[in-house]
C-alpha positions as CSV (number, residue, x, y, z in Angstrom):
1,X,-6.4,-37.4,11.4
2,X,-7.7,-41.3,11.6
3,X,-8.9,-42.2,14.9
4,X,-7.9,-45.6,17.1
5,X,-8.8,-47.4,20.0
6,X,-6.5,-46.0,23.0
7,X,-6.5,-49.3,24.2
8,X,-5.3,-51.0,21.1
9,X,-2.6,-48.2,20.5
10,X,-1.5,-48.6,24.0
11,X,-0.7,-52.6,23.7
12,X,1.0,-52.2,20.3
13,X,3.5,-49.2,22.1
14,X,4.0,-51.2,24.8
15,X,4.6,-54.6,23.0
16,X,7.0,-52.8,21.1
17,X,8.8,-50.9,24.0
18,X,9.4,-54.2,26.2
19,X,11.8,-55.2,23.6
20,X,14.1,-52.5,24.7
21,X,13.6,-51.5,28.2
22,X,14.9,-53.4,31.7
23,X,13.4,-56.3,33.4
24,X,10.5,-55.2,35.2
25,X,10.1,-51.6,33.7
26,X,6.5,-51.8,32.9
27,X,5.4,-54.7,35.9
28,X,2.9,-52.4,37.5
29,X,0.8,-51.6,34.1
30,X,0.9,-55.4,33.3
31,X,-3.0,-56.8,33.0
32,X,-4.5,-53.1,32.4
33,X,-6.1,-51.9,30.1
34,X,-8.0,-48.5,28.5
35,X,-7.8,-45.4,31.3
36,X,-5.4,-46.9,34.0
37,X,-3.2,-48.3,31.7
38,X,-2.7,-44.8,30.4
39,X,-2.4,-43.2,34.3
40,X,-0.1,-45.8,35.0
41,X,2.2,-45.7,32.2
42,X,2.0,-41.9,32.8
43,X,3.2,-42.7,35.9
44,X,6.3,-44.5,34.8
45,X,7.5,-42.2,32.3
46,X,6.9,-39.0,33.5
47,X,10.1,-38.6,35.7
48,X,12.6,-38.4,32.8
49,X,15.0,-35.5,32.8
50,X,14.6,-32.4,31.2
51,X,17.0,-30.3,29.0
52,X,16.8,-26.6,27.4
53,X,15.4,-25.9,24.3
54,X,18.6,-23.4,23.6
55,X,21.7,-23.4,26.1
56,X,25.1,-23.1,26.1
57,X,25.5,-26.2,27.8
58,X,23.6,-29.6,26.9
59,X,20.2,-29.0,25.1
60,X,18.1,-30.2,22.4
61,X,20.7,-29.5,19.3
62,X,22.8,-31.5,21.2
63,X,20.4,-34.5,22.1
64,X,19.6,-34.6,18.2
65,X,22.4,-34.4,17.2
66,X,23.4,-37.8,19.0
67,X,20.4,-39.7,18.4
68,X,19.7,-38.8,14.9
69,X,23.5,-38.9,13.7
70,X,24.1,-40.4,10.4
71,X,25.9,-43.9,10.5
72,X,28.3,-43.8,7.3
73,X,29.3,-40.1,8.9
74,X,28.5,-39.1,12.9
75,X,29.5,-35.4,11.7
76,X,26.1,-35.6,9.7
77,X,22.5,-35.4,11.3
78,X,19.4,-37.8,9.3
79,X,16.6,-35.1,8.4
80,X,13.3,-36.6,9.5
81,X,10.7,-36.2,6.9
82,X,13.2,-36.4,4.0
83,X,15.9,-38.5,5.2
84,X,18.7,-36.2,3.5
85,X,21.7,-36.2,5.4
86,X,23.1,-32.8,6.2
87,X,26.4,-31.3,8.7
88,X,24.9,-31.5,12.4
89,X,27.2,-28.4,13.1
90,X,24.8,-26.5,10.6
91,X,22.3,-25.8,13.6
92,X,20.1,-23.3,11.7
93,X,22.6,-21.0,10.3
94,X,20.3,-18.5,9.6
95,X,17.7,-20.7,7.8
96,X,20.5,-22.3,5.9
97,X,21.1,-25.0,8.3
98,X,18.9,-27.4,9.6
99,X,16.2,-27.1,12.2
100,X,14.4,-28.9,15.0
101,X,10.9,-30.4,14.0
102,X,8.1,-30.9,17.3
103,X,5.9,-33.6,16.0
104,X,3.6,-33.1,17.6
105,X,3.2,-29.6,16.2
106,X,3.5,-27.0,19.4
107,X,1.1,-24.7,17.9
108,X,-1.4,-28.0,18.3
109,X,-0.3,-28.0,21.7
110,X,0.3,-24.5,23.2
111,X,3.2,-25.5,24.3
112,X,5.6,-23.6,22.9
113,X,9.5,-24.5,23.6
114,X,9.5,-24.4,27.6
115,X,11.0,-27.8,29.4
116,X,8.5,-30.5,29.5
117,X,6.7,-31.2,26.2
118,X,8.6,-28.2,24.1
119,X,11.2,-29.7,25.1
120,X,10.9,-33.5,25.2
121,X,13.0,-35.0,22.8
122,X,10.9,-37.9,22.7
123,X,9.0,-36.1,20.3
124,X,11.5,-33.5,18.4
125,X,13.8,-34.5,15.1
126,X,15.9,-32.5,12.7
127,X,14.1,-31.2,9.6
128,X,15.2,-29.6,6.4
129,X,13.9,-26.1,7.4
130,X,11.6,-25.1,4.4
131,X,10.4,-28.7,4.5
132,X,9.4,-28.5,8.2
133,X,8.1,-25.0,7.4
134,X,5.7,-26.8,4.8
135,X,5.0,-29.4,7.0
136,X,3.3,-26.5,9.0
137,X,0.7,-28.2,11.6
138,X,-1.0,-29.8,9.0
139,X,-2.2,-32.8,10.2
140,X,-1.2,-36.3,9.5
141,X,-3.3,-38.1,7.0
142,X,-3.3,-39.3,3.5
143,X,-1.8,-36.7,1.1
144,X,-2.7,-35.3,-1.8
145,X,0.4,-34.0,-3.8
146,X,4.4,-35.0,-3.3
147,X,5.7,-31.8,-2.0
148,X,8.7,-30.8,-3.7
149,X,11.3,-28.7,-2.0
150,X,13.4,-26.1,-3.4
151,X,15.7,-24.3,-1.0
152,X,18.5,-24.9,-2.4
153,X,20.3,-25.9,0.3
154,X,21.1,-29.5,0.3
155,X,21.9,-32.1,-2.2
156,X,18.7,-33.8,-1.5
157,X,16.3,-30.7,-2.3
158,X,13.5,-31.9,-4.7
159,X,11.3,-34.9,-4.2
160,X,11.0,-35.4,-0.1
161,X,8.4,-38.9,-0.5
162,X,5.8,-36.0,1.8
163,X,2.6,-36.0,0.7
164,X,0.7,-32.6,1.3
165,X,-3.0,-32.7,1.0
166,X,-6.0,-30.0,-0.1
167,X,-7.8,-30.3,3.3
168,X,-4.5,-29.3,5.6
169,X,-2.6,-32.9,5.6
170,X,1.1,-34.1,5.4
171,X,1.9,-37.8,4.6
172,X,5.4,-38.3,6.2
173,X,7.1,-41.0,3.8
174,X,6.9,-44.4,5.1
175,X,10.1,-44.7,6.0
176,X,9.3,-42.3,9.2
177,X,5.8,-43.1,10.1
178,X,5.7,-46.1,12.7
179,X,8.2,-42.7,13.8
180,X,5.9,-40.2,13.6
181,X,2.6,-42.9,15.3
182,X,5.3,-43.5,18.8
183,X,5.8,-39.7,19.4
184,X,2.0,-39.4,19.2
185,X,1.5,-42.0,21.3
186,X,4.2,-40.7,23.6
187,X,2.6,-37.1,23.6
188,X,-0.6,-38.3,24.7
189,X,0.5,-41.2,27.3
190,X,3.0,-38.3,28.6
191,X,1.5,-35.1,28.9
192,X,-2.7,-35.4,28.3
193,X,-4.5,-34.6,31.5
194,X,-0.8,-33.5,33.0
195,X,-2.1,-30.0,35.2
196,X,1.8,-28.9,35.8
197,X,2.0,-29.0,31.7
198,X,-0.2,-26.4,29.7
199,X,-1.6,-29.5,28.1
200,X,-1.2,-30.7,24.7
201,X,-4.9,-31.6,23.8
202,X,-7.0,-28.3,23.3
């Protein structure tokens, strides 16, 4: 995975996150920079609420379902790597449906699908679930080959626009990876150093 400067990463997410939050959100990380810019922006974040992997009330099917509905049909759900559009009510049916994709891979984590970052929806999205499987916890880097799905499933199976590389990569298509760089970002701004979470970085 390419490397970047924290510091640079951390004004480009921030620059694009005061376009959408309210007046004087971020007012006590304004004129840091590197380490305390991090801590502090930890600081701000970390008190959002938490919901249950699986529950019979609210949890993260439901929370995807709502945020990554599809506009020309709210009964549909936008898979993230592929961008196929499939019924949100389809929540894995047995491998059939569709399934919920951690980013930040939680094997890369150890943080399995407890609240706090197994949960955090910041950083989960609905995935075809053969395409996620092949997304594995392959890093994210130039690809090699377009991996071509064939579950059968959807409309959409074939050409996903994911690159899968020799030395354990996956290229998300373009469409999703300004996507893919803010729940990275998020991850590490959220959880790294965090002693109550079992850490993301190992």
């Amino acid at each position: 995975m390419r490397r970047f400067p924290i510091t640079l990463l951390l004004t480009v997410a921030v620059s694009a996150l005061c376009a959408q939050i309210p007046s004087g959100y971020y007012d006590s990380a304004d004129g840091l920079t590197g380490s305390a810019l991090k801590n502090e922006l930890n600081d701000i974040i970390d008190s959002h609420t938490e919901y249950p992997y699986t529950s019979s009330s609210t949890d993260v099917w439901d929370i995807l379902k709502a945020a990554d509905y599809d506009e020309s049909n709210s009964s549909n759900v936008v898979l993230f790597y592929t961008g196929w559009k499939v019924n949100g009510a389809q929540e894995y049916n047995s491998g059939s449906g569709w399934t919920r994709e951690h980013v930040w891979a939680k094997s890369r984590g150890n943080f399995g699908t407890s609240k706090g970052p197994g949960t955090d929806c910041h950083a989960l999205r609905p995935s075809d679930v053969s395409v996620n499987s092949a997304r594995n916890n392959r890093w994210f880097d130039d690809g090699g080959t377009e991996y071509i799905d064939n579950s059968g499933y959807y409309e959409g199976t074939g050409a996903t626009g994911c690159y899968q590389g020799s030395n354990w990569t996956w290229e998300p298509r373009d469409e999703v990876k300004g996507d893919v760089a803010r729940a990275i970002f998020y991850m590490a701004v959220r959880y790294e150093g965090n002693a109550r979470e079992s850490l993301i970085w190992k």
